[in-house]
C-alpha positions as CSV (number, residue, x, y, z in Angstrom):
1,X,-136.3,-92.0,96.1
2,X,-136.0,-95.6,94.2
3,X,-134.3,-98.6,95.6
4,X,-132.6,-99.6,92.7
5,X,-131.7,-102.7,94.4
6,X,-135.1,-103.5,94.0
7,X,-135.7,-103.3,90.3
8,X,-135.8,-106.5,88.2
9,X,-133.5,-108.1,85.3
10,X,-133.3,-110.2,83.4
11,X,-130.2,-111.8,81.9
12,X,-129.7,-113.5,78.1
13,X,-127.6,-116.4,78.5
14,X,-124.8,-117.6,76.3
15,X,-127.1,-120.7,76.0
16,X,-129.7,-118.6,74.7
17,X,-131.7,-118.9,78.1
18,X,-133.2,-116.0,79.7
19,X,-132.2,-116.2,83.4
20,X,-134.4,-114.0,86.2
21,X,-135.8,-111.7,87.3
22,X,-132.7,-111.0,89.8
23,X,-132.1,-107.5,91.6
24,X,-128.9,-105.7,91.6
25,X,-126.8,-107.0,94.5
26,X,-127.3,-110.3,92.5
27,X,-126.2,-109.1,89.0
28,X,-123.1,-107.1,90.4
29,X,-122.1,-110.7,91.7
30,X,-122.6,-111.9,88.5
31,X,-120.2,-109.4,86.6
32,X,-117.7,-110.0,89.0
33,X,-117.9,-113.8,88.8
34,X,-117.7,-112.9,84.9
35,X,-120.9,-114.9,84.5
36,X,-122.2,-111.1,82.5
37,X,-119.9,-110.1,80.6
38,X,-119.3,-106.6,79.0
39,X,-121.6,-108.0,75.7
40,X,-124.2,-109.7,77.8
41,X,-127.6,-108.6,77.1
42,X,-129.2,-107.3,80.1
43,X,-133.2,-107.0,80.3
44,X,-134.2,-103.7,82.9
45,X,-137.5,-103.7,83.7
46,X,-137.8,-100.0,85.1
47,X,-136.3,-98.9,81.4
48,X,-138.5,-101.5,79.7
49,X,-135.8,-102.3,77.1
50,X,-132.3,-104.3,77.0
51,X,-129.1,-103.3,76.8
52,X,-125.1,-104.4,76.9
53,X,-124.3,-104.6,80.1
54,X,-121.7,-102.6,79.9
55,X,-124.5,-100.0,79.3
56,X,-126.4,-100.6,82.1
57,X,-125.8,-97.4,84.6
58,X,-125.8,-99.7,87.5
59,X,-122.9,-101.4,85.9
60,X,-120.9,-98.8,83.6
61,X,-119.0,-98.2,86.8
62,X,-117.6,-101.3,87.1
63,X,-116.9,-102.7,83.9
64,X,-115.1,-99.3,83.4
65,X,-112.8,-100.2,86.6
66,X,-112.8,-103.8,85.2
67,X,-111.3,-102.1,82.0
68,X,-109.0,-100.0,83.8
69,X,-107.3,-102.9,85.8
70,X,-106.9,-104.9,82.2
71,X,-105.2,-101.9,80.7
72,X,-102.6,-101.5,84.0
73,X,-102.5,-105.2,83.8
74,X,-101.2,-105.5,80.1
75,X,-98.8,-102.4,81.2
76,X,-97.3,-104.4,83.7
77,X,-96.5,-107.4,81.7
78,X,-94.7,-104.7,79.2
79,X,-92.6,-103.3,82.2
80,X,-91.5,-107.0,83.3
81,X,-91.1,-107.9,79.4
82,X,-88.8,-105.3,79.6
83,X,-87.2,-105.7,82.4
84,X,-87.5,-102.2,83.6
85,X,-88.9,-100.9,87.0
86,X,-91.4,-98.4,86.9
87,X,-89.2,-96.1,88.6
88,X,-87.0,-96.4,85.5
89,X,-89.5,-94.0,83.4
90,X,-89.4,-91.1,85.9
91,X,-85.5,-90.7,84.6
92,X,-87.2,-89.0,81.8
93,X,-88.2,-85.5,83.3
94,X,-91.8,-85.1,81.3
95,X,-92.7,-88.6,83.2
96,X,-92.1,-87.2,86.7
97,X,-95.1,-85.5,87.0
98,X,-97.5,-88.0,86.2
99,X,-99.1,-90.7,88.7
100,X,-98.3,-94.1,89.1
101,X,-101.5,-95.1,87.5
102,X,-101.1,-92.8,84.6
103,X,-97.4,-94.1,84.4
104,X,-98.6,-97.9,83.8
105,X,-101.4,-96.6,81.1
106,X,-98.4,-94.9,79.3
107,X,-95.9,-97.5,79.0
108,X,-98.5,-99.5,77.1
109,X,-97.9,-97.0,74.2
110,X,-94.1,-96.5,74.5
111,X,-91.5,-99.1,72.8
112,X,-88.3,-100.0,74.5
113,X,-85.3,-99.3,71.3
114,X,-81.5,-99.5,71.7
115,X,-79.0,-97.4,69.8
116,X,-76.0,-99.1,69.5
117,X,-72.8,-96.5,70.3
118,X,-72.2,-94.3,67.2
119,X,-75.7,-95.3,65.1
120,X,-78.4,-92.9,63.5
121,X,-81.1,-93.2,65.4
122,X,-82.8,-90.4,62.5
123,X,-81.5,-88.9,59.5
124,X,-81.7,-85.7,58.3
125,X,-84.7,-85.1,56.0
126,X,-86.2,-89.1,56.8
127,X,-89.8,-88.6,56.9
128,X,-90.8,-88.4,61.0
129,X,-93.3,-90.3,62.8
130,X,-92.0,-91.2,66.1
131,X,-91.1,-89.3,69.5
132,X,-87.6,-90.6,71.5
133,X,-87.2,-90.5,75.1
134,X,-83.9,-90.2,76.1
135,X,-83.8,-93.5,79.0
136,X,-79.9,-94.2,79.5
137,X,-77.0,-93.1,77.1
138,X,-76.0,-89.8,75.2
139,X,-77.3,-88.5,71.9
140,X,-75.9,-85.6,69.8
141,X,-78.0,-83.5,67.3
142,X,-76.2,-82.7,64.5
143,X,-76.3,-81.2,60.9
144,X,-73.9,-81.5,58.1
145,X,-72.6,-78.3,56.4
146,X,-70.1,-78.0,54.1
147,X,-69.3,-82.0,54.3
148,X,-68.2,-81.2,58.5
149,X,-70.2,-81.8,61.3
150,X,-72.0,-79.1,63.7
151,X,-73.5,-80.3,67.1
152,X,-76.3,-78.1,67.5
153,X,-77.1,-79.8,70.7
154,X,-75.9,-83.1,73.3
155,X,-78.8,-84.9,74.5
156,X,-78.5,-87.1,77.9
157,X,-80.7,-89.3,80.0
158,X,-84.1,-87.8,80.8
159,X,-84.4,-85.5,77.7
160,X,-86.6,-86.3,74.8
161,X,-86.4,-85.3,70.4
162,X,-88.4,-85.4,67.6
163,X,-91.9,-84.4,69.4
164,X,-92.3,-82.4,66.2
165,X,-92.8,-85.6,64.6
166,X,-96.1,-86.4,66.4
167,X,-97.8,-83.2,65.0
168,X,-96.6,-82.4,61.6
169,X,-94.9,-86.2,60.3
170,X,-92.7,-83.7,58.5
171,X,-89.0,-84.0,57.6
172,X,-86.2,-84.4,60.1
173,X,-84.2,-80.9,60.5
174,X,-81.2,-82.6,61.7
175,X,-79.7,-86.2,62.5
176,X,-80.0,-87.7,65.9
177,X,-76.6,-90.2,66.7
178,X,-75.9,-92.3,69.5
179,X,-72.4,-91.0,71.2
180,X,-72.3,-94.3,73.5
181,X,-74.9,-97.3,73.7
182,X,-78.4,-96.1,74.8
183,X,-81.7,-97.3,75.8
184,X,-85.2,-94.9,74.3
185,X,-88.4,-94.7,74.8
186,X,-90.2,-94.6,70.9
187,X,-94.3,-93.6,70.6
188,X,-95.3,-93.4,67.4
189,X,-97.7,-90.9,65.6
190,X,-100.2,-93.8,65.6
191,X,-100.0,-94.7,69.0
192,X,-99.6,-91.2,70.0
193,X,-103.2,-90.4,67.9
194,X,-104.1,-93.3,69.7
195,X,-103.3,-92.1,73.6
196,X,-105.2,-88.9,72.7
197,X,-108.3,-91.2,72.3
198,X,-108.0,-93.5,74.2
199,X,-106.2,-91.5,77.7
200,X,-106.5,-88.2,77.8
201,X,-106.3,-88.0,80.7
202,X,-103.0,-89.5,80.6
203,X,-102.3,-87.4,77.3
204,X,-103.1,-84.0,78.7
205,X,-99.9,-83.7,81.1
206,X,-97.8,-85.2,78.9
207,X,-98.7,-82.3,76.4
208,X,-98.2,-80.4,79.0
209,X,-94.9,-81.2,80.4
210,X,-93.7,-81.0,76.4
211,X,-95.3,-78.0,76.3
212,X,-93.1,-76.2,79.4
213,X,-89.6,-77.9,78.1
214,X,-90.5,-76.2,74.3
215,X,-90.8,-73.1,76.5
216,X,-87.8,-73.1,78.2
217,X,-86.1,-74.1,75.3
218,X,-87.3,-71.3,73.0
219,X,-86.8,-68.9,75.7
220,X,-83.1,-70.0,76.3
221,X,-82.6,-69.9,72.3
222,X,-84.0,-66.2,72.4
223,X,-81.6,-65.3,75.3
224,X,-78.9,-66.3,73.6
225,X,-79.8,-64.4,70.2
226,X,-80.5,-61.3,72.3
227,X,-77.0,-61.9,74.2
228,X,-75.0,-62.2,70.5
229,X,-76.2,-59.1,68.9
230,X,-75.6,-57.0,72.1
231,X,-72.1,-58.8,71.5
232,X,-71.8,-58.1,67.7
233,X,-72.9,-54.4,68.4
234,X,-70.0,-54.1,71.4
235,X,-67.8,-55.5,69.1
236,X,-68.7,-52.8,66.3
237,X,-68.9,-49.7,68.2
C-alpha cells in the first residue's frame, strides 16, 4: 500500500515561484493556512501532471468542507440580517424535517417578505415564479365570481402556496391576501432551479415534504367530493 504522505509536490506560487517538493502533511497545512488556495496549481509527482488544488484527491475533501462552512457561514449572516432564529423556520411544517445543517443551506435561498394586513400578496392570473412560506400571520385564498368573493381556503403560520409556481411558471388560479400583517418565506423559480443544483441533498426532502402535504391535500379534496355526492344522492332518493 502507498504512503501518500510520502509523495512529492510541488506548489505554483502567486509570485510565479515554484515552491517544493513538500509531502502531504505539509500541503494540508498550507490549505488550511490559505497559503493554496482552491485555484492554486498543484504539481503531483506520482500523477506526473498538475492540477487545481481543489482537484487534488488528497485535498478535494477539504476544500469541499472549506466550501461547506462558507455556505453555512453566508446563511448565518442572512438569519442575523434578519433577525430570525433558526428555530423560527421550523414553524413552517415542510422545514421540520430537515437538519440543522440542511436548515442553514436553505435559508440562503429563501427571502424574508412582509404582507401588510389586507394586501395581495398574488393575483389571480399574474404570471408565477415564486413559492410562499407561510412564517407568522393569516392568508386567505380566494377567487372572484360573479364580482363576490369565495374563500376557497385560510392559510396560517407553517403552511405554504404557490409551489405550482416552481414547476410550471404558469398563471395564478386564485389570489392570495393577507387577512392581518404577516411575515413569508419567498424562493424563487431561479433560486429554486438553483437549490436543485447546487443542494440536493438539501432539495430532495424538501420535495419530499411538498410532496406528502399535496397528498394529503388531494386526498382530503377527494374525501370531501366522495362525501357530497353520497349527500346529493340521499338528498334525491
Amino acid at each position: 500500500m502507498q504512503d501518500n504522505t510520502a509523495i512529492g509536490f510541488f506548489i505554483w506560487g502567486v509570485d510565479n515561484q515554484g515552491y517544493g517538493p513538500v509531502e502531504l502533511p505539509t500541503l494540508i497545512n498550507w490549505v488550511r493556512e490559505e497559503r493554496v488556495l482552491a485555484g492554486t496549481w498543484v504539481y503531483v509527482e506520482k500523477d506526473t501532471r498538475w492540477f487545481r488544488a481543489a482537484d487534488v484527491p488528497e485535498l478535494k475533501m477539504i476544500f469541499e468542507r472549506k466550501a461547506a462552512a462558507a455556505q453555512s457561514g453566508r446563511a448565518s449572516e442572512s438569519l442575523s440580517a434578519s433577525g430570525l432564529k433558526l428555530g423560527s423556520f421550523r414553524r413552517v411544517k415542510i422545514l421540520r424535517d430537515l437538519s440543522d445543517e440542511q436548515l442553514l443551506r436553505f435559508v440562503d435561498y429563501l427571502e424574508l417578505t412582509k404582507a401588510d394586513a389586507f394586501s395581495t400578496v398574488v393575483e389571480q392570473g399574474d404570471h408565477g415564479d415564486s413559492m410562499f412560506l407561510v412564517l407568522e400571520g393569516e392568508l386567505r385564498v380566494r377567487q372572484m365570481i360573479g364580482g363576490k368573493e369565495t374563500v376557497l381556503v385560510t392559510l396560517l403560520a407553517g403552511e405554504f402556496f404557490g409551489e405550482i409556481a416552481l414547476f410550471d411558471h404558469g398563471p395564478r388560479s386564485a389570489d392570495v391576501v393577507a387577512n392581518m400583517d404577516s411575515v413569508l418565506l419567498k424562493i424563487s423559480s431561479d433560486k429554486f432551479e438553483r437549490l436543485l443544483k447546487e443542494a440536493p441533498e438539501v432539495a430532495a426532502p424538501f420535495l419530499l415534504a411538498v410532496t406528502k402535504t399535496l397528498t394529503a391535500r388531494i386526498r382530503a379534496d377527494n374525501k370531501r367530493y366522495r362525501d357530497s355526492v353520497a349527500f346529493a344522492r340521499g338528498a334525491g332518493n
